[in-house]
C-alpha positions in Angstrom: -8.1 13.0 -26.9 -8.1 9.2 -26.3 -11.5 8.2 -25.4 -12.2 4.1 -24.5 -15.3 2.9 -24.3 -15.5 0.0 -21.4 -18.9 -0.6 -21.8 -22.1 -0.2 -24.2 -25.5 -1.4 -23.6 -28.9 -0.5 -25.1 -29.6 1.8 -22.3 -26.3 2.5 -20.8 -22.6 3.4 -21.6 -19.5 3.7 -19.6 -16.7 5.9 -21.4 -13.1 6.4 -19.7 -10.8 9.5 -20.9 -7.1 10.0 -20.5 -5.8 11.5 -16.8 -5.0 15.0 -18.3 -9.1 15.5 -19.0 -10.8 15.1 -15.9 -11.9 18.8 -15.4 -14.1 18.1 -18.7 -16.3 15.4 -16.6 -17.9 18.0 -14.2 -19.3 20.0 -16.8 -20.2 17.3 -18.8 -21.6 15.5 -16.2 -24.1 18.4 -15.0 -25.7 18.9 -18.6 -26.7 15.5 -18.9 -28.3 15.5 -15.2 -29.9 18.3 -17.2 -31.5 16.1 -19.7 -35.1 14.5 -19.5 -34.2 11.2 -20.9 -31.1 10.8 -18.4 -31.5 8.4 -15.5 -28.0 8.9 -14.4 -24.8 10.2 -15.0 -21.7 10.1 -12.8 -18.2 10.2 -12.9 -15.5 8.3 -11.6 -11.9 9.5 -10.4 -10.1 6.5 -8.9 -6.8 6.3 -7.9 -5.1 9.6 -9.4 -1.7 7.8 -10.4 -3.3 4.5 -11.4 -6.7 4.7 -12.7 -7.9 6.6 -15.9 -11.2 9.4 -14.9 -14.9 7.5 -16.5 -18.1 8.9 -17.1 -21.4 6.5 -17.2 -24.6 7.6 -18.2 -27.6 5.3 -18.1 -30.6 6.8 -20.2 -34.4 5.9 -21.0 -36.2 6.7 -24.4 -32.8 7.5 -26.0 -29.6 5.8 -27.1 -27.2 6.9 -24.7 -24.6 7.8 -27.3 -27.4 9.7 -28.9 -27.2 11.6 -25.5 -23.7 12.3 -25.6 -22.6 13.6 -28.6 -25.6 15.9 -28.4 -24.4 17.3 -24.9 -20.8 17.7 -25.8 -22.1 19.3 -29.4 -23.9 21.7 -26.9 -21.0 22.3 -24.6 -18.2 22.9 -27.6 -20.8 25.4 -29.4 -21.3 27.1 -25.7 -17.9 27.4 -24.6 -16.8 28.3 -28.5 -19.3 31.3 -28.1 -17.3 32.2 -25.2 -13.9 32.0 -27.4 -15.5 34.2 -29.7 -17.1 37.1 -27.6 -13.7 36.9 -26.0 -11.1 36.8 -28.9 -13.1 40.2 -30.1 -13.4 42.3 -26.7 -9.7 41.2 -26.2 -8.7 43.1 -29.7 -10.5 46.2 -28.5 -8.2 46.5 -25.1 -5.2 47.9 -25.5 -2.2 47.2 -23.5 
């Protein structure tokens, strides 16, 4: 996935993914609303043919990259789980 960052501050960062990933931003978006050191997080859609989907997260107490990486690390172990549990109840059923 082609991630661009538009925009890094101190306290702040503004990331924008390609059109085919959008459905990733709502999940995404509520765990960080979830975090203490978040001030805000948001998406942004735009134009569906011209504009790319962005995510911007403004944080206090904590790099916001920091932030990120340790949401998304959360969200790919918790939906891996899921991959998991799944993949071995799906070998038990039997067509």
């Amino acid at each position: 996935m082609e991630v661009k960052v538009l925009e890094k501050e101190s306290d702040s960062l503004r990331i924008e993914l390609p059109r085919t990933e959008e459905t990733l931003l709502v999940p995404i978006v509520e765990a960080l609303q979830a975090e203490e050191k978040v001030v805000e997080a948001r998406y942004f859609m735009g134009h569906p043919y011209l504009d790319r989907p962005s995510l911007y997260l403004k944080t206090k107490g904590e790099k916001p990259t920091q932030v990120l990486k340790r949401v998304l690390k959360d969200l790919a172990d918790t939906y891996g789980d899921a991959l998991t549990d799944f993949d071995k109840k799906a070998e038990k059923v039997r067509p």
